[in-house]
C-alpha positions, 0 to 999 in steps of 0.5 A, spaced: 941 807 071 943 813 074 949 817 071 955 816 076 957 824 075 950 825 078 950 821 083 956 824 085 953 831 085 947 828 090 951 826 094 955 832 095 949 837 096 947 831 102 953 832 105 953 839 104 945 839 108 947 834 113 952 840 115 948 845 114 943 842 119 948 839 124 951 846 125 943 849 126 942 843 131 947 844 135 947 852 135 939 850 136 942 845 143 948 849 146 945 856 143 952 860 144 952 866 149 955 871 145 949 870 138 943 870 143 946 878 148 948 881 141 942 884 137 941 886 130 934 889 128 931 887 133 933 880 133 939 875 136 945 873 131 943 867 133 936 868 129 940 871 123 944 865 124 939 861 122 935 865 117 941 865 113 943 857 114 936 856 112 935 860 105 942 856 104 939 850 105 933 852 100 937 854 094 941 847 095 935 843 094 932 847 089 938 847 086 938 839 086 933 836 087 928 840 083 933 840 076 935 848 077 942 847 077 941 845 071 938 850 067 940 856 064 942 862 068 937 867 067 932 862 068 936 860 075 936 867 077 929 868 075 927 863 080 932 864 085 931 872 085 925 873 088 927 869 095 932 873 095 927 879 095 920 876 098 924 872 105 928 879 107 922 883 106 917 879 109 923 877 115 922 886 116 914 887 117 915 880 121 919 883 126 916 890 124 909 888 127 912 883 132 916 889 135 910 894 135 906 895 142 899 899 141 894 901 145 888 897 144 881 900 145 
């Protein structure tokens, strides 16, 4: 039987999910004017907004439900360090190549 101050911790980070992805969807619906005309790097406020909500997201399900908040901190951040690394490095040559316009041929 599960151990009810687990249980509880669950509940918590769905609760947590379930609000995280409620504001994406409804960004998603109503897509408010003022995050789609500001533009940073390139890209909207309303697509950083997302970016970020996701990587929340990610780290809140590694967390729990692959038993890394349980884990010793150097071992946490050893898993955690590269996202916070790799995601805003790959996220910066997408929009890079994305907004290059070359000649062909």
């Amino acid at each position: 039987m599960a151990d009810s101050g687990s249980t509880r911790q669950i509940w918590i980070v769905f609760w947590i999910l379930f609000v995280l992805t409620t504001v994406e969807v409804l960004l998603g619906i109503f897509k408010p004017a003022f995050m789609l005309d500001n533009a940073v790097i390139g890209v909207s406020l309303l697509n950083h907004t997302f970016i970020i909500l996701t990587i929340i997201k990610a780290y809140y399900i590694v967390g729990t439900f692959m038993h890394l908040g349980h884990e010793e901190k150097s071992l946490q951040i050893s898993i955690v360090a590269p996202m916070w690394v790799l995601i805003p490095y790959l996220l910066f040559i997408l929009l890079c190549e994305a907004s290059f316009h070359g000649a062909i041929g």
